[in-house]
Every structure is written in structure tokens, then in C-alpha cells.
LUMKETOR-598970 format. One record per residue (C-alpha): residue number from 0; residue in one letter; x, y, z. Coordinates in Angstrom, 2 decimals. Layout:
N
num	residuo	xx	yy	zz
NUM	a	X	Y	Z
...
***
This chain:
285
num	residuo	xx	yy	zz
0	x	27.77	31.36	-27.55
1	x	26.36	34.63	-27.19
2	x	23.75	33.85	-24.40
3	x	26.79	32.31	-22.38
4	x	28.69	35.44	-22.57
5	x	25.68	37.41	-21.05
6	x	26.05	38.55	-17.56
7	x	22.09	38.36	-17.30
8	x	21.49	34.91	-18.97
9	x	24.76	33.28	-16.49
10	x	23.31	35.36	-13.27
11	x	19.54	33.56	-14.19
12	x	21.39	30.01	-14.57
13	x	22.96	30.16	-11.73
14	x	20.41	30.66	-9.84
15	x	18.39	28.28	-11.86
16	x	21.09	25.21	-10.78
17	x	20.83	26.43	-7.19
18	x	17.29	26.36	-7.21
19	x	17.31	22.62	-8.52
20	x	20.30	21.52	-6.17
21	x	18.50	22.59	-3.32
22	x	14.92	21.20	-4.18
23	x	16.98	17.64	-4.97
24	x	19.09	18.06	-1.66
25	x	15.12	18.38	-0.04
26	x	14.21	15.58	-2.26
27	x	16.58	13.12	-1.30
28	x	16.63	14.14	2.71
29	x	12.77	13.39	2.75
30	x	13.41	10.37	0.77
31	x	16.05	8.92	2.95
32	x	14.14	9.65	6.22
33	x	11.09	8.01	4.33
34	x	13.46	4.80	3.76
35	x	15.02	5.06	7.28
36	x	11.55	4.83	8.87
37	x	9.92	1.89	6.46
38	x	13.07	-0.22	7.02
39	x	13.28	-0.12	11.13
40	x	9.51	-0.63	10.15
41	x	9.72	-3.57	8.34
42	x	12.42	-5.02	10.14
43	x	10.78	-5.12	13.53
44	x	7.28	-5.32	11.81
45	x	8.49	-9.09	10.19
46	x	10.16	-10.38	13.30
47	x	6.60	-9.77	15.11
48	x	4.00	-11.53	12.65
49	x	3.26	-14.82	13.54
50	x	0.35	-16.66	13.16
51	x	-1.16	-15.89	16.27
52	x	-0.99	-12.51	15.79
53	x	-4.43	-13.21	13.59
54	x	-5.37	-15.94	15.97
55	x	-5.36	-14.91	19.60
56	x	-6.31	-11.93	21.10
57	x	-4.30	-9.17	23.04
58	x	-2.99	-10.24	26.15
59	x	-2.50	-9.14	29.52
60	x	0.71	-8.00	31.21
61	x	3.68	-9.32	31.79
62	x	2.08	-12.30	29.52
63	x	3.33	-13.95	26.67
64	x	2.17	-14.85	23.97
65	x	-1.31	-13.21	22.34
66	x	-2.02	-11.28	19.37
67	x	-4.36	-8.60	17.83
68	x	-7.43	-10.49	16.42
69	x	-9.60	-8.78	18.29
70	x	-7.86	-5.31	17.59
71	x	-8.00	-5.83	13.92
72	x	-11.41	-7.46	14.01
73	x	-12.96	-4.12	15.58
74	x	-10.66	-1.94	13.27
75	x	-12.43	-3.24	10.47
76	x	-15.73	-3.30	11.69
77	x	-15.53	0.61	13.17
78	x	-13.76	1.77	9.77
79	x	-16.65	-0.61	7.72
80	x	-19.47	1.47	9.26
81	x	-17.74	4.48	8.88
82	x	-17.64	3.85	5.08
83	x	-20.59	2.61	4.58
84	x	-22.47	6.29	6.54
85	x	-19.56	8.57	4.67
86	x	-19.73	6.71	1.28
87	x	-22.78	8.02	0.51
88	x	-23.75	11.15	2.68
89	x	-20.28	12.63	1.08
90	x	-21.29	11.75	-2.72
91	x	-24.69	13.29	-1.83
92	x	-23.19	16.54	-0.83
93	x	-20.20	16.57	-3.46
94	x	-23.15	15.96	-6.14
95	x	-25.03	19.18	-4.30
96	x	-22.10	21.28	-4.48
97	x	-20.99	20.53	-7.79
98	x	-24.70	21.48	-9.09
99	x	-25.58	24.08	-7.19
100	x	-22.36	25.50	-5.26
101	x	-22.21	28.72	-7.87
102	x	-25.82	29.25	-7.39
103	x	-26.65	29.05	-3.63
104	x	-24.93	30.63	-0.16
105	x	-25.73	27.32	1.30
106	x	-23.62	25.34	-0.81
107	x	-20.64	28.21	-0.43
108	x	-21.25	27.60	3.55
109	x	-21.21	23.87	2.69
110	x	-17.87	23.87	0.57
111	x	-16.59	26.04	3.11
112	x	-17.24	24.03	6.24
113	x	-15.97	20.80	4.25
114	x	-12.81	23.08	3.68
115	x	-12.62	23.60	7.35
116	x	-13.58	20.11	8.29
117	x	-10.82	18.78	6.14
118	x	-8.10	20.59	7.74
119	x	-9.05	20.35	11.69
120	x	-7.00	17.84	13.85
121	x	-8.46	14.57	14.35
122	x	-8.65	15.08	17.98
123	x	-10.76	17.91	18.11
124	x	-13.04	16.04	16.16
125	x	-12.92	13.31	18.78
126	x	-13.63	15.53	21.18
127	x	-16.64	16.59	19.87
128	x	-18.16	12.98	19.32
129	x	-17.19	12.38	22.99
130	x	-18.92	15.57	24.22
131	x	-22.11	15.11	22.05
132	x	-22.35	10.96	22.44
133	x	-19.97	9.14	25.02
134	x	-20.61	12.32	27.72
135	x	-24.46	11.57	27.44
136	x	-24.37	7.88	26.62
137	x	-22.27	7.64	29.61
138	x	-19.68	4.41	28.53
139	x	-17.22	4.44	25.25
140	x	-18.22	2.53	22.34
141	x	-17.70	1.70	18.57
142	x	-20.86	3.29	17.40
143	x	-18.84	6.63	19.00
144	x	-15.02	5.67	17.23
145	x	-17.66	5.03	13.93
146	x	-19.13	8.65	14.20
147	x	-15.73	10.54	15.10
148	x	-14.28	8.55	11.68
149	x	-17.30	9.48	9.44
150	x	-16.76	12.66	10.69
151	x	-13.02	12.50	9.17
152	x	-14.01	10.45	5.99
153	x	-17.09	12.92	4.46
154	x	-14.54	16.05	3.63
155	x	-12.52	14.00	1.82
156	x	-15.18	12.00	0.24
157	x	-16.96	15.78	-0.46
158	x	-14.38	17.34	-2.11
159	x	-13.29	14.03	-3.78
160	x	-16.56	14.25	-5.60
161	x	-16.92	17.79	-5.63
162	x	-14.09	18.48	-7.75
163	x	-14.48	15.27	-10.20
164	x	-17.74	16.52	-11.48
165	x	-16.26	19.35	-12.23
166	x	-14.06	17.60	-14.71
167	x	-16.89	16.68	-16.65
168	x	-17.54	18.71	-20.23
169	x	-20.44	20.88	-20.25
170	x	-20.84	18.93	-23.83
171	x	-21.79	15.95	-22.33
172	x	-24.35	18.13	-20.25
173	x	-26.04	20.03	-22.87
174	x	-26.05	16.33	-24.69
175	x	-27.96	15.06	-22.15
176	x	-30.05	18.58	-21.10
177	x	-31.29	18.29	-24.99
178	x	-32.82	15.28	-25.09
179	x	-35.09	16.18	-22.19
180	x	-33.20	14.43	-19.26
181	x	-34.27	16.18	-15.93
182	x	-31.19	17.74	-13.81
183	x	-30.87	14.66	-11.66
184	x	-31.20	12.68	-13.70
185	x	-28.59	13.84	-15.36
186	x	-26.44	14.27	-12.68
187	x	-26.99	11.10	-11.09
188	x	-26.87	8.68	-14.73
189	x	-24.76	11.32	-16.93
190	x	-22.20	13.50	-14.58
191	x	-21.34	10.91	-11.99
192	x	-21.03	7.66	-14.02
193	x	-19.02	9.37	-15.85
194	x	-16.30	10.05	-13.20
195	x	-17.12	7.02	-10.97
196	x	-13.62	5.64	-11.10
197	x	-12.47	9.29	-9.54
198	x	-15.28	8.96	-6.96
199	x	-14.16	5.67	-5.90
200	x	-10.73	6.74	-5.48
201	x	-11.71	9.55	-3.32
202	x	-13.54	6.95	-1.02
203	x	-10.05	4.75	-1.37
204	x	-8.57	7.21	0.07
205	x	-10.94	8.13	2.62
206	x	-10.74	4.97	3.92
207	x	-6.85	5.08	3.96
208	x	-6.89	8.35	5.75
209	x	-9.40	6.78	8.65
210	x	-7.79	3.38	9.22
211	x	-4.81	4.62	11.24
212	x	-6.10	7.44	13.22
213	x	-5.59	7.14	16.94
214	x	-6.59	10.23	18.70
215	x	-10.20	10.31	17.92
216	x	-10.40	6.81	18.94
217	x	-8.97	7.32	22.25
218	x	-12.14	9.65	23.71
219	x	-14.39	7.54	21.50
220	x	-14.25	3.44	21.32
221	x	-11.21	3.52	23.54
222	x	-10.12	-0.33	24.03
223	x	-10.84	-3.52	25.39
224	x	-8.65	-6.40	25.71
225	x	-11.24	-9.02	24.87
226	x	-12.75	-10.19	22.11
227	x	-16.01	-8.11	21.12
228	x	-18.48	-7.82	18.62
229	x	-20.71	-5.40	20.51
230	x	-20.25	-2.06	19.10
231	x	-22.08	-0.57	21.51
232	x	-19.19	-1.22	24.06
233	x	-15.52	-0.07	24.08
234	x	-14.28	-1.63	21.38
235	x	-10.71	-2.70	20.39
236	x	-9.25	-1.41	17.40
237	x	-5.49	-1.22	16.19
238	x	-4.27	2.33	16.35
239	x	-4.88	2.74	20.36
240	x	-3.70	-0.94	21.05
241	x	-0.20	0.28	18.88
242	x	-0.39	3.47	21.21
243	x	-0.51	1.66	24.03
244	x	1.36	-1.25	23.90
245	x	4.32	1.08	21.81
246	x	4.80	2.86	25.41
247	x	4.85	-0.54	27.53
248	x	7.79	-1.59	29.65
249	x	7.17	-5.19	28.45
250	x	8.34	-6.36	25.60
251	x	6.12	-8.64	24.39
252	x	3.57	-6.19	23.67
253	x	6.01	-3.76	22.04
254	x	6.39	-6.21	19.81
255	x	2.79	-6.75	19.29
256	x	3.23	-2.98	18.39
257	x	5.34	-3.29	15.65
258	x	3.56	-5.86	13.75
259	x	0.11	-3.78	14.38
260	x	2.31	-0.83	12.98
261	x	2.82	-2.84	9.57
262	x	-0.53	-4.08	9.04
263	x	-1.85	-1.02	9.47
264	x	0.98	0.88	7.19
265	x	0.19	-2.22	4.46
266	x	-3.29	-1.91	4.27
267	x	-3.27	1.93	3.95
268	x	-0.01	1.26	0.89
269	x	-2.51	-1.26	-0.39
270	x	-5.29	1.06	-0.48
271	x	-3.19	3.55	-1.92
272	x	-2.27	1.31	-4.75
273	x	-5.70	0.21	-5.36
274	x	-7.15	3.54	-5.77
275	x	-4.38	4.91	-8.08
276	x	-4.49	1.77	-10.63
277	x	-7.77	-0.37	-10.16
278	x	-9.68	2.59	-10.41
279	x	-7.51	5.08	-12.28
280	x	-9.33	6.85	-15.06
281	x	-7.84	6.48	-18.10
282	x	-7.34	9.57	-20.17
283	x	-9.44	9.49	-23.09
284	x	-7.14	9.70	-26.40
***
């Protein structure tokens, strides 16, 4: 009774209700344009898939029919290399920093071009692969759209595993340091087994974050409308085929559009999901 008669304590509540009416009013705008967008989403998404989406390949204007196998067939083979040449470069350097970065200017430079790397625009990056490899290769091709999206995927990947190790007790270390275990060994058996599940969800979500970018793609793999397994050729891959056929006058491939639109936003939720339950780390009790 006597804190509710105080001018100060009623001034600080007040402002304390405000604060939380305001940060729900954010809340629930974000969360109702969130909702807005997945349902005009996944209505026009659902009305688009069809069997031959998978089947048949995309086809040419004012055409009906077609689909996106060969779009989603050089998606995954573009964002598979990319994993496979991020996966490990970007444990390799998170490992480095995490053992060294206090130690050495060249791991500070390291962390701090990762830092920088992490927050450019994709299309710069894009640009870069197109000016170093498609300008002198002279023709577009999947080993370029591979390079631009390692390119995206080893910050993430870095600091992923960077800050993990960190997590790990300096017990466990000096366990392992006093039974004679050298320092990689002990970094590579000890420190990072012991946080795999957190590495592996930083390469989850690397792979999340690569799968639907568009920009780099378009001054790297670019597109072709055939079917094509060469990756040194312009390769066709979902997020410039949605680009494209998103800003067509025919209607057909808009459609095509909005069912690539929901596999890729599916696979990316399903990625999402995977890393934060498959291969969450329990907290030990």
C-alpha cells in the first residue's frame, strides 16, 4: 500500500506498462505481417505443386505446362558443393580462432574480416566472384554460383564454431592438457567433440542462409532453361528462376513462381527445425 501511494514507484510503473504495451503492439504487428505473408504464400504456393513440378523442366514462353526439376536439381547440387568447401574450411578457421584468436594479430584480422564478411550484401559478394572467375573464364557457371555461396556460408560457419568452443570449460582442457594430450589433439578430440551438435547447427544454418539467395547467383551461375548437370555451364537453380518467372506477364510461370517460393521457404523452415532439435545440445543437469 505504501509503494502505490509513491509518486516515484507509480511514475516508474507507468512507464514500465508503456514500455511493455508498445514492445507487444511491435510484437504482434511483426507477427501479423509474418502470418499475412506465409498465408498468400501457402495459398498460391499449394495451388501450384503438382507433380510435374518435380518431373519436367522449366518451360518456355507463353507455354504450358513444365516445372522446376532442373531448377531444383542445380539448387541442390550448387548449395551441395558449397557445403561440402565451407563445411570444413569454416571449422578449420573457427578451431584457429578459438585457439589462438587472444594470442595472434592474425587471428584478430581473421575474426575481424569474418565479422565483415558476415554482414556485406550478398551481391557485392557476387560481384566479386564474377570479377575474379566469370570475367576471366569468360561464360557463367555453377562452379562460379558454388564459390559466391561458400563465400556466404564460411562467416557463418566461422563464427558458428568460433563461439561454441568457447563454451567449453577450461576444466575439461586442463583434464586433457594433464594427461599429456598435445594442443590439437586436444582441440580436435576434446574441445570440438564436445560441442559438435553446436557446430552442426551452425552449418544447418549456413546452409539455410545460402539456399535462397538470388543476387549472387544472378552474376554467377545465372540460368538455363534446360536440364544440366554440367557445372561448368550456366546452371539453373531456384532463386533466379522465382526472380524471373515472379516478374513474367504469363501466368503460367508466375505460378511456377509460387510453388518454387514454397519449396524453397520449406526447406530453409525444415532446416531450421532440424538444427534447433536434431542437433540441439542438451544442457547438462
Amino acid at each position: 500500500m505504501i509503494q502505490t501511494k509513491n509518486p516515484v514507484y507509480r511514475k516508474r510503473l507507468f512507464y514500465h506498462r508503456v514500455g511493455m504495451a508498445l514492445s507487444v503492439g511491435a510484437m504482434s504487428l511483426g507477427l501479423a505481417a509474418l502470418m499475412w505473408i506465409l498465408a498468400t504464400l501457402l495459398i498460391n504456393g499449394f495451388e501450384s505443386l503438382n507433380i510435374l513440378m518435380f518431373a519436367a523442366d522449366t518451360p518456355a514462353p507463353s507455354s504450358d505446362g513444365g516445372g522446376l526439376r532442373n531448377a531444383i536439381v542445380g539448387s541442390l547440387m550448387m548449395v551441395g558443393l558449397s557445403t561440402l568447401v565451407s563445411t570444413p574450411v569454416g571449422i578449420l578457421a573457427g578451431i584457429y580462432l578459438a585457439e589462438y584468436g587472444e594470442e595472434n594479430k592474425i587471428a584478430q584480422v581473421t575474426r575481424f574480416v569474418t565479422d565483415i564478411m558476415l554482414s556485406a550484401p550478398s551481391i557485392v559478394i557476387g560481384l566479386f566472384v564474377y570479377a575474379l572467375y566469370v570475367a576471366n573464364a569468360h561464360h557463367f557457371s555453377g562452379y562460379a554460383g558454388s564459390i559466391a555461396l561458400s563465400l556466404i556460408a564460411i562467416p557463418v560457419v566461422v563464427r558458428t564454431t568460433d563461439n561454441m568452443l568457447k563454451l567449453v570449460p577450461n576444466s575439461l582442457l586442463e583434464a586433457a592438457y594433464a594427461l599429456g594430450a598435445p594442443r590439437w589433439k586436444v582441440s580436435m578430440m576434446v574441445r570440438l567433440r564436445a560441442v559438435k551438435a553446436g557446430v552442426m547447427t551452425g552449418v544447418l544454418l549456413a546452409v539455410a542462409r545460402v539456399s535462397g539467395e538470388t543476387a549472387p547467383l544472378l552474376f554467377t551461375a545465372l540460368n538455363n532453361q534446360f536440364f544440366s548437370a554440367d557445372m561448368n555451364q550456366p546452371l539453373a537453380n531456384l532463386p533466379v528462376v522465382i526472380y524471373q518467372f515472379a516478374m513474367s506477364p504469363y501466368d503460367n510461370w508466375r505460378a511456377l513462381a509460387w510453388g518454387g517460393a514454397l519449396i524453397v521457404t520449406f526447406s530453409v523452415l525444415a532446416l531450421n527445425i532440424l538444427s534447433r532439435t536434431v542437433f540441439a545440445q542438451k544442457a547438462p543437469k
